[in-house]
C-alpha positions in Angstrom: 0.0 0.0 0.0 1.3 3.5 -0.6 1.8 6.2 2.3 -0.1 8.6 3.8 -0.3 11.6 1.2 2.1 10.3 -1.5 1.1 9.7 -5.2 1.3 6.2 -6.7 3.3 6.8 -10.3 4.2 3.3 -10.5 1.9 1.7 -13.7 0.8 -1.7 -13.3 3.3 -4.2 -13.8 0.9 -7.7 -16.0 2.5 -11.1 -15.8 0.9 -13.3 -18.9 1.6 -17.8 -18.5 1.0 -19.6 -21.3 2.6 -22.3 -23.2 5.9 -21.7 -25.0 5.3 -24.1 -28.2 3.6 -23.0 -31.4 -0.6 -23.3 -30.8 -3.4 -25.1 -33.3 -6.4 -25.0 -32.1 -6.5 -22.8 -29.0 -4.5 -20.4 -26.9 -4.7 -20.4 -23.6 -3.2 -18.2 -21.2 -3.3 -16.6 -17.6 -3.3 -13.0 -16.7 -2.2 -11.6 -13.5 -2.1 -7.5 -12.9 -0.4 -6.2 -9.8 -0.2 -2.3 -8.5 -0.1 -0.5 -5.5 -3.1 1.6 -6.5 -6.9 -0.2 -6.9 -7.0 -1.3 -10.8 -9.8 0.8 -12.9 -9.9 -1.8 -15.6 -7.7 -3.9 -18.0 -8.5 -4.4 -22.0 -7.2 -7.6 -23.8 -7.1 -7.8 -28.0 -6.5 -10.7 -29.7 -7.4 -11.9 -33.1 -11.1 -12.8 -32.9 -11.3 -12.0 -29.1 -11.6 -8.9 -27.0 -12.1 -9.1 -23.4 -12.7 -6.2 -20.6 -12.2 -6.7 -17.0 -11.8 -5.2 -13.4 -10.4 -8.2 -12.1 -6.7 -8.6 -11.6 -6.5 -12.3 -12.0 -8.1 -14.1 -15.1 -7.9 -16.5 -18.0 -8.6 -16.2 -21.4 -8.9 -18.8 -24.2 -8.4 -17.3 -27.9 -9.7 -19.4 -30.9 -7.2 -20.3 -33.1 -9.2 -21.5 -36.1 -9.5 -18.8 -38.4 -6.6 -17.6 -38.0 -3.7 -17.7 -40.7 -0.8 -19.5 -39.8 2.3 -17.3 -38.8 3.1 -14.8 -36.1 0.2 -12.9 -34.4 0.1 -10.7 -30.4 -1.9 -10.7 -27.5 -2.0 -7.7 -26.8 -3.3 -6.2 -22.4 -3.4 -2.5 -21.4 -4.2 -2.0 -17.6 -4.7 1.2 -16.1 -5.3 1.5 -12.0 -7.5 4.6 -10.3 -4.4 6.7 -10.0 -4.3 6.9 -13.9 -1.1 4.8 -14.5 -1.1 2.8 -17.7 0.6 -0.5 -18.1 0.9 -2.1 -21.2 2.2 -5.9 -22.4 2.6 -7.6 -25.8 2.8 -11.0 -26.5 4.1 -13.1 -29.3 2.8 -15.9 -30.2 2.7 -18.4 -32.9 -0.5 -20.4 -35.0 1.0 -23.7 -36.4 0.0 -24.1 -40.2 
């Protein structure tokens, strides 16, 4: 927690698990956002998916089916009630 009377400038820092090998059918992954302040919210884009949350802990599953083989991102933006924004991108492949 922060002090008395001082301003949390510290953005959220997001910690994304998944698997590390190239994905067919499905990508699954867990999402964990972690700040000092209360977290306003936390936006997720993927191809085909787009997910909103306040929570700070979730998982998301991202149909893999229609999408072309090749490199694609994951892509979370949380921001927390002091205003910070903290942003992650993440690579992942779609096996052809």
């Amino acid at each position: 927690p922060i002090a008395p009377g001082a301003r949390d400038n510290l953005r959220p820092y997001i910690r994304v698990m998944r698997p590390r090998r190239c994905r067919r059918e499905r990508l699954r992954a867990r999402i964990e956002v972690f700040d000092q302040s209360p977290l306003g919210s936390v936006a997720l884009r993927a191809p085909g998916r787009s997910r909103r949350t306040q929570r700070g802990r979730f998982r998301v599953s991202v149909p893999l089916r229609n999408v072309s083989p090749g490199r694609h991102r994951l892509r979370v933006r949380a921001v927390d009630t002091a205003g910070n924004v903290g942003r992650r991108v993440i690579r992942f492949r779609r096996c052809g």
